[in-house]
N, CA, C and O atoms as a Tripos MOL2 file, in Angstrom:
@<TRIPOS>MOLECULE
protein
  284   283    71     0     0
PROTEIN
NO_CHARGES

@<TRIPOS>ATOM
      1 N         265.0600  191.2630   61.1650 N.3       1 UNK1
      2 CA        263.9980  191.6740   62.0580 C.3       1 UNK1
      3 C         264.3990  191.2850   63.4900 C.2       1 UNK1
      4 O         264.5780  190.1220   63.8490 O.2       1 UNK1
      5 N         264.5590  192.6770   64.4930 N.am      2 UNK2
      6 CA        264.4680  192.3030   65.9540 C.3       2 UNK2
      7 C         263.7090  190.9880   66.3840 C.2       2 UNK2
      8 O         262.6270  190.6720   65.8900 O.2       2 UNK2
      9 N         264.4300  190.1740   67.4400 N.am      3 UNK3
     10 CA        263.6450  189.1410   68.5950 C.3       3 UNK3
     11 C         263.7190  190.0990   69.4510 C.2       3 UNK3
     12 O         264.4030  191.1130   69.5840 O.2       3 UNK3
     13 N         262.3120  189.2340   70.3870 N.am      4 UNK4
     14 CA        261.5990  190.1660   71.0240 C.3       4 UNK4
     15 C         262.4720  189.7390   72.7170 C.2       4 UNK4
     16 O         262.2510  188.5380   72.8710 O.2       4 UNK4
     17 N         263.0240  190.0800   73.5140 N.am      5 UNK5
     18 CA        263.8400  190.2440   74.2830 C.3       5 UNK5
     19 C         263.1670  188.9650   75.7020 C.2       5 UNK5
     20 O         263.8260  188.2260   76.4330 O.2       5 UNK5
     21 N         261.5630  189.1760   75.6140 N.am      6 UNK6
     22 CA        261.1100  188.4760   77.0170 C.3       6 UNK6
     23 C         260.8350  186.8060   75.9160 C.2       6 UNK6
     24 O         261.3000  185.8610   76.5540 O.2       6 UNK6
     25 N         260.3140  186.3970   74.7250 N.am      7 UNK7
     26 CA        259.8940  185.3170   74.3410 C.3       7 UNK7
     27 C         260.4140  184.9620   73.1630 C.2       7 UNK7
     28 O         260.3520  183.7350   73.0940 O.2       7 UNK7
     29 N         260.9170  185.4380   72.1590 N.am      8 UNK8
     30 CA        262.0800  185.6250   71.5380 C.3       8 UNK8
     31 C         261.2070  185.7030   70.1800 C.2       8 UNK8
     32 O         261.8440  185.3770   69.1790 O.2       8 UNK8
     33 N         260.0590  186.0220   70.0000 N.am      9 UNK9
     34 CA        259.2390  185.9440   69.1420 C.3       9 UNK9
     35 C         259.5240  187.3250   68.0760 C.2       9 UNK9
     36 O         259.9330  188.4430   68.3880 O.2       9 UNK9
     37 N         259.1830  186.8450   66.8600 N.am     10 UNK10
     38 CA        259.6920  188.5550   65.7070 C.3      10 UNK10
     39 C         258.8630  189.5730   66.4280 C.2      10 UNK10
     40 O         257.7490  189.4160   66.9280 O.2      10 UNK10
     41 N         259.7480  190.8430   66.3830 N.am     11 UNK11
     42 CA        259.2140  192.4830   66.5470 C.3      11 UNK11
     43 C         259.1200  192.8400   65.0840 C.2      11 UNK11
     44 O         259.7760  192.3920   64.1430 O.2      11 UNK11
     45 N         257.7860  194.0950   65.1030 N.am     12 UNK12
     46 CA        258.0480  194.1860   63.8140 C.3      12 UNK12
     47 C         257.6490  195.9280   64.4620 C.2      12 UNK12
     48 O         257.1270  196.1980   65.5440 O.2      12 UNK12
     49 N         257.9530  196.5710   63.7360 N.am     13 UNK13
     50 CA        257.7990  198.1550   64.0090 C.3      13 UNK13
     51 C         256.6330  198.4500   63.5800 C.2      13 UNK13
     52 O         256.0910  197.9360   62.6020 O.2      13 UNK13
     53 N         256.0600  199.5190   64.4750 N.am     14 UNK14
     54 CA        254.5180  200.0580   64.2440 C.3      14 UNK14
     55 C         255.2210  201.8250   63.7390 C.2      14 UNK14
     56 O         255.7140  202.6900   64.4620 O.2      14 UNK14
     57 N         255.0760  201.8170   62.8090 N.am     15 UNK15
     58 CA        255.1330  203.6930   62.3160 C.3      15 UNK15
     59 C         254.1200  204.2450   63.0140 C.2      15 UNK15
     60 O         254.4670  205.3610   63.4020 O.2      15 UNK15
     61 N         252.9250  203.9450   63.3800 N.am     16 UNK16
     62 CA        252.5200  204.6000   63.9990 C.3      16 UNK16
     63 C         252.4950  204.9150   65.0880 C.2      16 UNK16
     64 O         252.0680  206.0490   65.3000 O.2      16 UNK16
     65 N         252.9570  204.0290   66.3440 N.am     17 UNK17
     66 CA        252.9470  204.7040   67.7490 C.3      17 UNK17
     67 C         255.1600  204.8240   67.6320 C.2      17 UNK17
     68 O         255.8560  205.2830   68.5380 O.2      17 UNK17
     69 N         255.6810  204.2830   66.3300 N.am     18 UNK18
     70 CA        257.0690  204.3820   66.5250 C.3      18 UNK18
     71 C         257.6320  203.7470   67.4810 C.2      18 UNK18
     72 O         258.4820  204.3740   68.1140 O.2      18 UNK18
     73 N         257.2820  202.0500   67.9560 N.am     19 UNK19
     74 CA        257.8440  201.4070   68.8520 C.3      19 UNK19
     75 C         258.2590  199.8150   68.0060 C.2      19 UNK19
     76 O         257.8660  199.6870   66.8460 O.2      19 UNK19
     77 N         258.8660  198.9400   68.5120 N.am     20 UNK20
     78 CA        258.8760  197.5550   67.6480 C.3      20 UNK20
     79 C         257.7460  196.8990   69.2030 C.2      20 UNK20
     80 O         257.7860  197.2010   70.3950 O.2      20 UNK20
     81 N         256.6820  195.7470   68.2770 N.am     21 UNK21
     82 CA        256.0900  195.5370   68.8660 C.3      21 UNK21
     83 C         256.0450  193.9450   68.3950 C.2      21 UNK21
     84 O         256.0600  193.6870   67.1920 O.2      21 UNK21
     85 N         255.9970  193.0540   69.2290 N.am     22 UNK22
     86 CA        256.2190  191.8500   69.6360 C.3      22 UNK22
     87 C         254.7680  190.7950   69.1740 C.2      22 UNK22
     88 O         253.6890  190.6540   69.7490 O.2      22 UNK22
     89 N         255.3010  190.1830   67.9180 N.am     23 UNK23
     90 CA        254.0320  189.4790   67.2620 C.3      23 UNK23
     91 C         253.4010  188.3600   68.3350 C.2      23 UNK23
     92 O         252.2620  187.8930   68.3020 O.2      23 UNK23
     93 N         254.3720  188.0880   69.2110 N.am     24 UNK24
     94 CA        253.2600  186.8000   70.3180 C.3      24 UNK24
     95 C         253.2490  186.9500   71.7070 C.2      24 UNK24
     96 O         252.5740  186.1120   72.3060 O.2      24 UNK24
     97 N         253.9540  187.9960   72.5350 N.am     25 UNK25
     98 CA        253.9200  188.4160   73.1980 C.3      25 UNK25
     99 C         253.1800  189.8860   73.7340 C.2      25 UNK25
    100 O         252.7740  190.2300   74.8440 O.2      25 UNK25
    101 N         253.2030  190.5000   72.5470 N.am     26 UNK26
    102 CA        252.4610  191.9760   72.6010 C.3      26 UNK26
    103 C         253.6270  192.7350   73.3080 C.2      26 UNK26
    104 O         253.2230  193.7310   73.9070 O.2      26 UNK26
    105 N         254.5790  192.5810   73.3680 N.am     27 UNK27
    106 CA        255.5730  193.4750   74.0690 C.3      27 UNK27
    107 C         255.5740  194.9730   73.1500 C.2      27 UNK27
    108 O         255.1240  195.3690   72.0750 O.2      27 UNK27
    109 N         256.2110  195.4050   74.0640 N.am     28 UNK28
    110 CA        256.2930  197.4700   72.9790 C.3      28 UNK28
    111 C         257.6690  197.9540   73.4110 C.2      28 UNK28
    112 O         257.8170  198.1430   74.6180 O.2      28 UNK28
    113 N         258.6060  198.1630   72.6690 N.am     29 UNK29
    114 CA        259.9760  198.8950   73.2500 C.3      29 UNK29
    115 C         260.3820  199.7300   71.8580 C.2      29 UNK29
    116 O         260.2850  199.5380   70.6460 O.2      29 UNK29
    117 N         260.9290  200.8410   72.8090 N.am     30 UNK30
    118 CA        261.2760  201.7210   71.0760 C.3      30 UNK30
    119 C         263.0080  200.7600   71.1120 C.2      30 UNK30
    120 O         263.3090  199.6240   71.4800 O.2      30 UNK30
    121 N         263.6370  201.6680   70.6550 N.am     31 UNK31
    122 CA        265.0310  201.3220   69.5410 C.3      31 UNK31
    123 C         265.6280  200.8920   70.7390 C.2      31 UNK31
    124 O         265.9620  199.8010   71.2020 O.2      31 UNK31
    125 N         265.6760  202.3690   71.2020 N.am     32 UNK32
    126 CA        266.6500  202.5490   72.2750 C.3      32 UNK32
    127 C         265.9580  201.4120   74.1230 C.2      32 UNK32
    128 O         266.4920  201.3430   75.2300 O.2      32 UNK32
    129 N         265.4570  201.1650   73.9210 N.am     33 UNK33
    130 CA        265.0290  200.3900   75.1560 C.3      33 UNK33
    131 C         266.0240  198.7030   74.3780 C.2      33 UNK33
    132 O         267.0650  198.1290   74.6950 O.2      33 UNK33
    133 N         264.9860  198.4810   73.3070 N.am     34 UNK34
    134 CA        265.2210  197.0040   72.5580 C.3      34 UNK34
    135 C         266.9720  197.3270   72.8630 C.2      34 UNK34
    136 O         267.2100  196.9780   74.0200 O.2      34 UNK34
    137 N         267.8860  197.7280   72.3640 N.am     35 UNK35
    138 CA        269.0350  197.5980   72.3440 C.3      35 UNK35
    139 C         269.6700  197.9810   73.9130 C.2      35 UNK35
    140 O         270.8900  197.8200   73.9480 O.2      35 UNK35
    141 N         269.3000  198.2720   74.7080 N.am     36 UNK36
    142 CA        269.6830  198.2990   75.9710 C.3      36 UNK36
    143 C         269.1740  196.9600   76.4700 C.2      36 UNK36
    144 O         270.0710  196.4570   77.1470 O.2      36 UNK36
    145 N         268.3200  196.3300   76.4280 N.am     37 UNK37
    146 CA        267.9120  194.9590   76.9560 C.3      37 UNK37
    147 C         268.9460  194.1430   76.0980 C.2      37 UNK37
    148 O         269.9720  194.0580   76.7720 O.2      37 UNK37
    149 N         269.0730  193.6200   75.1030 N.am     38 UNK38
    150 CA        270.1670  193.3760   74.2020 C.3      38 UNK38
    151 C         271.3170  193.1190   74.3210 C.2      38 UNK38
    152 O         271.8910  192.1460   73.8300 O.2      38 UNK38
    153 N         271.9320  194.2340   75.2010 N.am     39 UNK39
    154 CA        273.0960  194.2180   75.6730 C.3      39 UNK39
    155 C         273.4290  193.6150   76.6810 C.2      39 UNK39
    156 O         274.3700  192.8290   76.7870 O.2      39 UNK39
    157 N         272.2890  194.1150   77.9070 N.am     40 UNK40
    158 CA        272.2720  193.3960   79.1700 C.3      40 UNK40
    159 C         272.1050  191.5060   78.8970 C.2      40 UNK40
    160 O         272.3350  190.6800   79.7800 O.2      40 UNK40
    161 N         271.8430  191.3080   78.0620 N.am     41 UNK41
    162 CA        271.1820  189.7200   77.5900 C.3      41 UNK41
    163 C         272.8300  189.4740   77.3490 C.2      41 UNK41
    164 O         273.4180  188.6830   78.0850 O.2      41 UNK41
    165 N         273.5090  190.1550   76.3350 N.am     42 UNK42
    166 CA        274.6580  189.6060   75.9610 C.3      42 UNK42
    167 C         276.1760  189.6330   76.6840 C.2      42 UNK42
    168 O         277.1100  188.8830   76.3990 O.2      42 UNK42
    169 N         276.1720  190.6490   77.6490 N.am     43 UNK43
    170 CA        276.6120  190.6770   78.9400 C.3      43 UNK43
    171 C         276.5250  189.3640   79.8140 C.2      43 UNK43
    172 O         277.5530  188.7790   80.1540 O.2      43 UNK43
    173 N         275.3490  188.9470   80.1440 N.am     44 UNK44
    174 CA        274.9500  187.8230   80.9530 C.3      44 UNK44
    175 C         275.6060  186.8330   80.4240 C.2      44 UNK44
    176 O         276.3200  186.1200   81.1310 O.2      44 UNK44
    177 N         275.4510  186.6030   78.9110 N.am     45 UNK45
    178 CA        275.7940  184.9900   78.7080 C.3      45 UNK45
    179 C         277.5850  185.3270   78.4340 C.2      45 UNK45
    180 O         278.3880  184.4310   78.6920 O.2      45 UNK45
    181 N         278.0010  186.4880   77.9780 N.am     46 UNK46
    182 CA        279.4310  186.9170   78.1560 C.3      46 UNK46
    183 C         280.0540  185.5800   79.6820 C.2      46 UNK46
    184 O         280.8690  184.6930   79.9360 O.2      46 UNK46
    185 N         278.8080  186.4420   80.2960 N.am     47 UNK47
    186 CA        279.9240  186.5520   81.8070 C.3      47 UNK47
    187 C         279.7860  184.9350   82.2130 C.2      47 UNK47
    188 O         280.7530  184.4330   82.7870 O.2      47 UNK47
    189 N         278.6570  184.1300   81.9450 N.am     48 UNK48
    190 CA        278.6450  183.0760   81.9330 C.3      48 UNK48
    191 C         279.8460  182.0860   81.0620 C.2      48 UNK48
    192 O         280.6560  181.3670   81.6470 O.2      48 UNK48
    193 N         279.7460  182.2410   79.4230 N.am     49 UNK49
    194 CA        280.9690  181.9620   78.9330 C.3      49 UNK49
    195 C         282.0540  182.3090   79.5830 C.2      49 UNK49
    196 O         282.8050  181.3550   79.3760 O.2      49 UNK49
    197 N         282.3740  182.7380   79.9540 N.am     50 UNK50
    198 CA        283.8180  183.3070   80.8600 C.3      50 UNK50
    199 C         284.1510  182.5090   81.9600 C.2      50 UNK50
    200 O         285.2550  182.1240   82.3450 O.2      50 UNK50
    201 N         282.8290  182.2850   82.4860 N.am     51 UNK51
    202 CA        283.2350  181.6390   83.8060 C.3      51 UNK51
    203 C         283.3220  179.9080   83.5690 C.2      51 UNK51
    204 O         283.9840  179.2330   84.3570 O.2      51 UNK51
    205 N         282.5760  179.2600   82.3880 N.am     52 UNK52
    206 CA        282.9490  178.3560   82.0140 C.3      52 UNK52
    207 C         284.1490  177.8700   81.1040 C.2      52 UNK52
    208 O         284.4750  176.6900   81.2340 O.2      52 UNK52
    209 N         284.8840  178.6990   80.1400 N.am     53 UNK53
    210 CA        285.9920  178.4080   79.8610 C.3      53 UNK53
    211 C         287.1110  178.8890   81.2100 C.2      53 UNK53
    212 O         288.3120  178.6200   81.2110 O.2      53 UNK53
    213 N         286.4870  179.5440   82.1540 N.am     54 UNK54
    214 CA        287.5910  179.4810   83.4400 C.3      54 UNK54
    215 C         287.8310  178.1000   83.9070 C.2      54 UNK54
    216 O         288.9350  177.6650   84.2350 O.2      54 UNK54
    217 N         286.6750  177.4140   83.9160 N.am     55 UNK55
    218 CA        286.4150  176.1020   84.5750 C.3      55 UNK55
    219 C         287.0800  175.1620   83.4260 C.2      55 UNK55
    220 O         288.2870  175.3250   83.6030 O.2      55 UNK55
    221 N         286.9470  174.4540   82.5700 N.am     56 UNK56
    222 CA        287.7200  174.0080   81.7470 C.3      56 UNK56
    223 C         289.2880  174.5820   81.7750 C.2      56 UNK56
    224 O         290.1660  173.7690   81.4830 O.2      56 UNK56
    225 N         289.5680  175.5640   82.0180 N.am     57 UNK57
    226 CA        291.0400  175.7700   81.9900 C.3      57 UNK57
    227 C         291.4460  175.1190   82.9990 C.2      57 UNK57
    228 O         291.9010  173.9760   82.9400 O.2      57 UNK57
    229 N         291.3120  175.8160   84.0570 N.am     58 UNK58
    230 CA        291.5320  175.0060   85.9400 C.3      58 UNK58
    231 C         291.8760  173.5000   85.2480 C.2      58 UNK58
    232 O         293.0500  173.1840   85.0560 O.2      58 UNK58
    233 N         290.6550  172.5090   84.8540 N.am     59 UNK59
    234 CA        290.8760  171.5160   84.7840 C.3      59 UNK59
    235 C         291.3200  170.6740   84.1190 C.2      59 UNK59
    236 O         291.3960  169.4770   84.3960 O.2      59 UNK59
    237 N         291.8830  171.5660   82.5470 N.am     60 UNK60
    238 CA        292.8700  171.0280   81.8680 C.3      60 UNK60
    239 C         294.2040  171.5790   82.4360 C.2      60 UNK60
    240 O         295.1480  171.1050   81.8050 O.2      60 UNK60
    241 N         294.4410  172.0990   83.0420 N.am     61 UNK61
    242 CA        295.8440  172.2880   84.0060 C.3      61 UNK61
    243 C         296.0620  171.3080   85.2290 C.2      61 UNK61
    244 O         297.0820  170.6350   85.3760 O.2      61 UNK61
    245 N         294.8710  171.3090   86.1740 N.am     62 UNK62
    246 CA        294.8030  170.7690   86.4400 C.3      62 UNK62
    247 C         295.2480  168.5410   86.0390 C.2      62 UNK62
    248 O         295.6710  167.6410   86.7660 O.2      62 UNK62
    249 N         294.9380  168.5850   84.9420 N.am     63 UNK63
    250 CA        294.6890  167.0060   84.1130 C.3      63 UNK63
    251 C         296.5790  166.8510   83.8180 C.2      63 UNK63
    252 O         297.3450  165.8910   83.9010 O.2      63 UNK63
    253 N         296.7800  168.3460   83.4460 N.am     64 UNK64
    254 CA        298.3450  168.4910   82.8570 C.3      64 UNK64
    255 C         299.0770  167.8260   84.0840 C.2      64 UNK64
    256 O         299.5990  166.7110   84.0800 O.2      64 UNK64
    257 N         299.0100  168.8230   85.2600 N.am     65 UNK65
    258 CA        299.2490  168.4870   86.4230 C.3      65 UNK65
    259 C         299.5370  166.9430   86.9840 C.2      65 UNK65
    260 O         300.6170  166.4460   87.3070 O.2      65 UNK65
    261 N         298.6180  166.5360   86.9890 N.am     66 UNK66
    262 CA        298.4520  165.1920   87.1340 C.3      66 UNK66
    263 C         298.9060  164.4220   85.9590 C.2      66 UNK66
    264 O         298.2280  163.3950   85.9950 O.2      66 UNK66
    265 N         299.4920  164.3830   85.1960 N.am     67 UNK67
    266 CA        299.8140  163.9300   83.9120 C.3      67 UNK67
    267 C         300.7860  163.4130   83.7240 C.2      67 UNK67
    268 O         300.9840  162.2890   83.2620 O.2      67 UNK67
    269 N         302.0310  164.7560   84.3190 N.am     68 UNK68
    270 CA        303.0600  165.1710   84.3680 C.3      68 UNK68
    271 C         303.9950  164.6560   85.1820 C.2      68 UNK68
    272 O         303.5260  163.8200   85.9540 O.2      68 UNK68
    273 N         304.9990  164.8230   85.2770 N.am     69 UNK69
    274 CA        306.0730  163.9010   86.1820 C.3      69 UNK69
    275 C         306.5310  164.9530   87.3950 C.2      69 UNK69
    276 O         307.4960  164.8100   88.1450 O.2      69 UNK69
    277 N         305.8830  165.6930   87.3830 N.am     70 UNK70
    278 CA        306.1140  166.8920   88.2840 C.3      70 UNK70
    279 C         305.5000  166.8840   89.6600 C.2      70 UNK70
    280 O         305.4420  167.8740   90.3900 O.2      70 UNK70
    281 N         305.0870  165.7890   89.9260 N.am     71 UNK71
    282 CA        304.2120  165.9340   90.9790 C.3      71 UNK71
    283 C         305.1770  165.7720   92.1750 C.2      71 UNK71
    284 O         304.7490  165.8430   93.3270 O.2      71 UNK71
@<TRIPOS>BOND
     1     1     2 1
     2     2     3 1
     3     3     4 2
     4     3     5 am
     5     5     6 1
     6     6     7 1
     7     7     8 2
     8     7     9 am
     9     9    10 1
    10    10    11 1
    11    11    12 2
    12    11    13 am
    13    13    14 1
    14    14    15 1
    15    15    16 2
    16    15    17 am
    17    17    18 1
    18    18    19 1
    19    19    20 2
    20    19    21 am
    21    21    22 1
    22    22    23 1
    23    23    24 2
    24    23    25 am
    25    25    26 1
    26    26    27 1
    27    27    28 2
    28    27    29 am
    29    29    30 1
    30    30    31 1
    31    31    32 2
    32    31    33 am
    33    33    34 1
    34    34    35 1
    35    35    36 2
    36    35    37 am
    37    37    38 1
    38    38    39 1
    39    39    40 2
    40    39    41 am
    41    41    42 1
    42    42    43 1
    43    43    44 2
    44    43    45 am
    45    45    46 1
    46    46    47 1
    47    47    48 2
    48    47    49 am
    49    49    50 1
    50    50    51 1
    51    51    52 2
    52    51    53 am
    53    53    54 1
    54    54    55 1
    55    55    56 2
    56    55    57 am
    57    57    58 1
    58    58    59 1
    59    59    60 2
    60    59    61 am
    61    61    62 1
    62    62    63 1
    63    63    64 2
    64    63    65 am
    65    65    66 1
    66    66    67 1
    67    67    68 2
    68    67    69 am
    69    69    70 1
    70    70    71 1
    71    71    72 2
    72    71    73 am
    73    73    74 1
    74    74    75 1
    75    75    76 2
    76    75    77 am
    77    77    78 1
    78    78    79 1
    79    79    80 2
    80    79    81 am
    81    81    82 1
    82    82    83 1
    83    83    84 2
    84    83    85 am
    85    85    86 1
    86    86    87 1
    87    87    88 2
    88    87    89 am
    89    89    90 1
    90    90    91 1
    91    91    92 2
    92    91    93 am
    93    93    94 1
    94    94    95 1
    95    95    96 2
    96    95    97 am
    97    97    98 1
    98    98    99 1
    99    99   100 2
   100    99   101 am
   101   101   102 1
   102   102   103 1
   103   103   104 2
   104   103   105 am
   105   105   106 1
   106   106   107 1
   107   107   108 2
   108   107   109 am
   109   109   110 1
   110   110   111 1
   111   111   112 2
   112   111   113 am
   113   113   114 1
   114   114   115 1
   115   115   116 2
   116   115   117 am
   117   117   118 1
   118   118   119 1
   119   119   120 2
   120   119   121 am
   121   121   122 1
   122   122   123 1
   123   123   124 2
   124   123   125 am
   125   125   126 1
   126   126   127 1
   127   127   128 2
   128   127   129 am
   129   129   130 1
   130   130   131 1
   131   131   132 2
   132   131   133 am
   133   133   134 1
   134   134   135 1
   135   135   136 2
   136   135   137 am
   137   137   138 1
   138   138   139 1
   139   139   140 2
   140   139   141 am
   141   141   142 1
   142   142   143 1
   143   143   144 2
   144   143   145 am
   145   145   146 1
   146   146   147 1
   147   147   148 2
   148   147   149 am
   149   149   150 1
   150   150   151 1
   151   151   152 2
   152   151   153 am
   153   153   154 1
   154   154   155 1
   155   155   156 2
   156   155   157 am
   157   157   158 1
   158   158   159 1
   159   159   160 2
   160   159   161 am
   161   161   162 1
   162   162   163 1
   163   163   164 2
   164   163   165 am
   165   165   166 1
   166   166   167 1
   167   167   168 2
   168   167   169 am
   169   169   170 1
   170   170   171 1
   171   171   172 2
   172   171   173 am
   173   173   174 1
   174   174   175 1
   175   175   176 2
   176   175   177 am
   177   177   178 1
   178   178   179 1
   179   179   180 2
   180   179   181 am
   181   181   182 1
   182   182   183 1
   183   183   184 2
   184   183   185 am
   185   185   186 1
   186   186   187 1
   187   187   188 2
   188   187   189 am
   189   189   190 1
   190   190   191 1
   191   191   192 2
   192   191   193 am
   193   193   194 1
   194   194   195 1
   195   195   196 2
   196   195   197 am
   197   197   198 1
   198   198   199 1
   199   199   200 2
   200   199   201 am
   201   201   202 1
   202   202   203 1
   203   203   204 2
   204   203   205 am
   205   205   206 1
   206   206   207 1
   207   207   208 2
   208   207   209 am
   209   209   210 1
   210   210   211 1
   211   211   212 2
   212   211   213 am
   213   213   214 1
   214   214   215 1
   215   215   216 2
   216   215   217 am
   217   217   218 1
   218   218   219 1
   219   219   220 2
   220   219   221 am
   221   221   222 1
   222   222   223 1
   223   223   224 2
   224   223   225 am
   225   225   226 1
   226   226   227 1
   227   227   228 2
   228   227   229 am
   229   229   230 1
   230   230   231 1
   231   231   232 2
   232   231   233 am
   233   233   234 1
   234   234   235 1
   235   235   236 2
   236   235   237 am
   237   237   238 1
   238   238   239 1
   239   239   240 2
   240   239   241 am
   241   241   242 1
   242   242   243 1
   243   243   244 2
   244   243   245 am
   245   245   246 1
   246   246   247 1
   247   247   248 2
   248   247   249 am
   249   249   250 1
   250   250   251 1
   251   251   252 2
   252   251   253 am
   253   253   254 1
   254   254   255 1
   255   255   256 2
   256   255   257 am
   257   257   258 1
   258   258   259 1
   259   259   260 2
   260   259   261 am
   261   261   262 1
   262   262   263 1
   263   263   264 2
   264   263   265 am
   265   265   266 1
   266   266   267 1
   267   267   268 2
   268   267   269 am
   269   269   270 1
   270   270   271 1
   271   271   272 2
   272   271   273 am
   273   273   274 1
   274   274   275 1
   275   275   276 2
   276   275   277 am
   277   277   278 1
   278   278   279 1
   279   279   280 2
   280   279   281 am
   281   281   282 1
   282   282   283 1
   283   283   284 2
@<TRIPOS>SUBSTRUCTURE
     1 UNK1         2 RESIDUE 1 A UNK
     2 UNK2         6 RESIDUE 1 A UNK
     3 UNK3        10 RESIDUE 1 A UNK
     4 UNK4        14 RESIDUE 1 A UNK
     5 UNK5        18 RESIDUE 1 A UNK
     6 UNK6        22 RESIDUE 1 A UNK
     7 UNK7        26 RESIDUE 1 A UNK
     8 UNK8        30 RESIDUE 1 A UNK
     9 UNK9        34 RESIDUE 1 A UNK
    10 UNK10       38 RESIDUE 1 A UNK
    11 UNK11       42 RESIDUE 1 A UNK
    12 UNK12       46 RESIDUE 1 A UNK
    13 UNK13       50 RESIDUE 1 A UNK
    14 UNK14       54 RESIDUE 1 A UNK
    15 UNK15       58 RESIDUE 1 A UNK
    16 UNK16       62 RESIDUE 1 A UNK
    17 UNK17       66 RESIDUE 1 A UNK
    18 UNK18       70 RESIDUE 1 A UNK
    19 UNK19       74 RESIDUE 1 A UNK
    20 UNK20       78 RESIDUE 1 A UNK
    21 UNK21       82 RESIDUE 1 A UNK
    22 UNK22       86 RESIDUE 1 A UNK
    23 UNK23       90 RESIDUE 1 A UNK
    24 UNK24       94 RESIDUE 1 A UNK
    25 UNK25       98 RESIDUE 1 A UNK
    26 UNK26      102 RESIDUE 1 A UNK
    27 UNK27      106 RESIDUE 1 A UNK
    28 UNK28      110 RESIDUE 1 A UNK
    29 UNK29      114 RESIDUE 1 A UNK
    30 UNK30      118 RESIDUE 1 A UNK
    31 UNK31      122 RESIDUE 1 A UNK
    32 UNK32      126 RESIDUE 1 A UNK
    33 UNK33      130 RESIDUE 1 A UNK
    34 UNK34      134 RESIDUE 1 A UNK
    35 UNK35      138 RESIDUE 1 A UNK
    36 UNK36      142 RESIDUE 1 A UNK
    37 UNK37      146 RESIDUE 1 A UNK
    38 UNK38      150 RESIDUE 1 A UNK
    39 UNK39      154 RESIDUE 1 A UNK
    40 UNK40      158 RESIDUE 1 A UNK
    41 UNK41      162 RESIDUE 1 A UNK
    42 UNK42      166 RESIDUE 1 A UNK
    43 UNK43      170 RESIDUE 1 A UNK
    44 UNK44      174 RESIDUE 1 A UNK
    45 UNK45      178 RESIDUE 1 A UNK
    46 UNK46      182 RESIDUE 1 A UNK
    47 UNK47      186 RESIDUE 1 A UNK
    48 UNK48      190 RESIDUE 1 A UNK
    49 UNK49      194 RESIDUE 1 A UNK
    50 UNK50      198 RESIDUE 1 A UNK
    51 UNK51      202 RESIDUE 1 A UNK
    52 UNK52      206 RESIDUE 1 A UNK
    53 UNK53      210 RESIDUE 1 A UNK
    54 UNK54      214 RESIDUE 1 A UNK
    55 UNK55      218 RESIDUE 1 A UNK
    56 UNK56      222 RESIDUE 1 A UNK
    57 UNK57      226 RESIDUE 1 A UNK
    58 UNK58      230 RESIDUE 1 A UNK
    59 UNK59      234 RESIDUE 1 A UNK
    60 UNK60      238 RESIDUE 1 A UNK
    61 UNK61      242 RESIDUE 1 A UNK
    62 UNK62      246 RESIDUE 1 A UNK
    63 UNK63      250 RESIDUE 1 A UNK
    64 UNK64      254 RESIDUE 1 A UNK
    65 UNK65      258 RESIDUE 1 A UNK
    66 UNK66      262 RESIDUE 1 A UNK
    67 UNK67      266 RESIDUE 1 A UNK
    68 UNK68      270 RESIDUE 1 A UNK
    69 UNK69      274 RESIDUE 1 A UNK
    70 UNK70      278 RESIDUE 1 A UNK
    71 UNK71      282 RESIDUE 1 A UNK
């Protein structure tokens, strides 16, 4: 079962208006909305992970650097 994108609470689908609708929030998104928010969510923390194993690299090279007899 979909989480609900703004509170992370279960969606459960209404057959009748054909949207997933958000048990504690009251949110309403059909398929295609829910999975476009989804993406954008997993994008974000992508780009975040990325930029933190950038930072850990720098500074285990960095550590090498300094380690090393190369200085």
């Amino acid at each position: 079962m979909p989480r609900c994108p703004e509170c992370a609470g279960l969606m459960k689908f209404d057959r009748n208006i054909h949207q997933y609708v958000c048990q504690r929030c009251g949110l309403t998104l059909e398929r295609i909305e829910l999975d476009k928010m989804r993406e954008a969510h997993r994008d974000k923390i992508r780009e975040i992970k990325g930029k933190e194993f950038e930072e850990k690299r720098k500074r285990k090279e960095y550590l090498d650097w300094w380690l090393s007899k190369e200085k």
